[in-house]
C-alpha positions as CSV (number, residue, x, y, z in Angstrom):
1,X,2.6,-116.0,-4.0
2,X,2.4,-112.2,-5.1
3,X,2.8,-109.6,-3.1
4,X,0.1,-106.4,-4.1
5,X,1.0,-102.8,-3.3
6,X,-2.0,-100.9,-2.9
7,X,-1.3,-97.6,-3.6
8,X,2.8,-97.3,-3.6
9,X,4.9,-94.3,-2.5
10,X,8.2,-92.7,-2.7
11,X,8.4,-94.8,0.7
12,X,6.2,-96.9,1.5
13,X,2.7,-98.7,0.3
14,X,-0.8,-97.4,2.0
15,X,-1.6,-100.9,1.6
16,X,0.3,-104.8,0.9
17,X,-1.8,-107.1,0.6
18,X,-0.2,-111.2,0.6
19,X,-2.1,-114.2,0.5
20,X,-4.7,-113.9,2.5
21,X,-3.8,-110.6,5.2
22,X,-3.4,-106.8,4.5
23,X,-1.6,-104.6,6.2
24,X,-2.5,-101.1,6.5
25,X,0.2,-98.3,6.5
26,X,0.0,-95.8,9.6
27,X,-2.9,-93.9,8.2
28,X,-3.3,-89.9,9.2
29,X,-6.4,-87.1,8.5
30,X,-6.3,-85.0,5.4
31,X,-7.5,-81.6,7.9
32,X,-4.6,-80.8,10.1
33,X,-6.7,-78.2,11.9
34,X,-9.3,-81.0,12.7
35,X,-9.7,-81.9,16.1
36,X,-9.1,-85.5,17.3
37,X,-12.3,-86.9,16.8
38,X,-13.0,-85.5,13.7
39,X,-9.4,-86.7,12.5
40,X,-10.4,-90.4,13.9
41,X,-13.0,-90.3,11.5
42,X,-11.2,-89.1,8.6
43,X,-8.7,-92.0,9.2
44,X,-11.8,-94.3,9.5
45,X,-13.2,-93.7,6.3
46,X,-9.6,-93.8,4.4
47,X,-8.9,-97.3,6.3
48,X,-12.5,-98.1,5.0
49,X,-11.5,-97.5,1.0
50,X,-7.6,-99.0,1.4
51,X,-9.7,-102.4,2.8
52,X,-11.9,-102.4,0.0
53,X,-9.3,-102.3,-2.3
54,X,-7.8,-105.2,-0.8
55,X,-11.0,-107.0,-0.7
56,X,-11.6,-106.8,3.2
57,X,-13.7,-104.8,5.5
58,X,-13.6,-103.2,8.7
59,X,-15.0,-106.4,10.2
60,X,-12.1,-108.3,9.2
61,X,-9.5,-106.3,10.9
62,X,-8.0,-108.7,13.5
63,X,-5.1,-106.2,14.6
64,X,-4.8,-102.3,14.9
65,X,-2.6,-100.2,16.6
66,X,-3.5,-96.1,17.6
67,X,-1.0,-93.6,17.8
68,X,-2.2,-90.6,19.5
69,X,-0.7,-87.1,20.3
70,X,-2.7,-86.2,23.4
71,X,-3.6,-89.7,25.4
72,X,-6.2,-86.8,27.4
73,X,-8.0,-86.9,23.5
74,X,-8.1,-91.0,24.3
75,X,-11.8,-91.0,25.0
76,X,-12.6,-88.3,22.0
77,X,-11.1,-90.8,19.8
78,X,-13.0,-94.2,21.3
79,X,-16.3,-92.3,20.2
80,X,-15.2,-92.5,16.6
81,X,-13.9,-95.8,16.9
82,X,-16.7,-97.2,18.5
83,X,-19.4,-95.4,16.6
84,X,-17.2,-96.3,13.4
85,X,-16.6,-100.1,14.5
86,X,-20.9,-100.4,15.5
87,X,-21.4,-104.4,16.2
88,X,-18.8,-105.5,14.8
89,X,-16.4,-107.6,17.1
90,X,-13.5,-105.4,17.7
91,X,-9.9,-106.6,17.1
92,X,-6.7,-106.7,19.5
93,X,-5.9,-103.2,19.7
94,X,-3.4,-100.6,21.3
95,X,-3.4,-96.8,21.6
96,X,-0.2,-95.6,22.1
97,X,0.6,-91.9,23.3
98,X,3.2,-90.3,20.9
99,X,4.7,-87.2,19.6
100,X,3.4,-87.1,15.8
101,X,3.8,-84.9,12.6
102,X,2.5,-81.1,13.1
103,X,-1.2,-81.0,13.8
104,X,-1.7,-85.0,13.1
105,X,-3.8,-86.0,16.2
106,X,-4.0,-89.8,15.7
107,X,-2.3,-92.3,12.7
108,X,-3.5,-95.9,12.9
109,X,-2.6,-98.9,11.4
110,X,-4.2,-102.7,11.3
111,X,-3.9,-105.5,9.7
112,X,-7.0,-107.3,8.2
113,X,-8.0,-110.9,6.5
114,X,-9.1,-111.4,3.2
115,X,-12.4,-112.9,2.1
């Protein structure tokens, strides 16, 4: 089987896609002086594209994992998530409080199916 690079870096991929998974690179907002919501949704829409280009959808995503500066922005960031994710059946999921890059609020990463 092949192994796809969606998108490759100095050091890493946004995106790998193998048989029949992707996995999703911590992905971070564009607008540093964003607050955490607006960030999430940033984030949202970029995991959105990198999915497509795999040939998967938010409605796929079976795993995803949060990384948040402030876990007092927690709830700020569920509105986008929730708002984002609408009926879909949400995935296993974590949201981990840590100390990120200058003005990054939130990085996620998931893993989706193909097809």
């Amino acid at each position: 089987m092949t192994i796809e690079h969606i998108e490759p870096g100095e050091w890493n991929s946004r995106a790998v896609v193998h048989g029949d998974y992707v996995w999703l690179s911590g992905i971070v907002a564009g607008d540093k002086t964003a607050d955490v919501k607006e960030q999430t949704v940033d984030v949202l829409a970029k995991i959105d594209g990198f999915l497509a280009k795999a040939g998967s959808d938010r409605t796929k995503i079976v795993n995803a994992i949060i990384y948040i500066a402030d876990m007092n922005d927690k709830d700020a960031m569920n509105e986008a998530w929730i708002d984002w994710m609408g009926d879909a059946n949400p995935p296993a999921r974590a949201c981990v409080g840590v100390e990120l890059t200058p003005g990054t609020r939130v990085e996620i990463m998931c893993q989706a199916v193909i097809g």
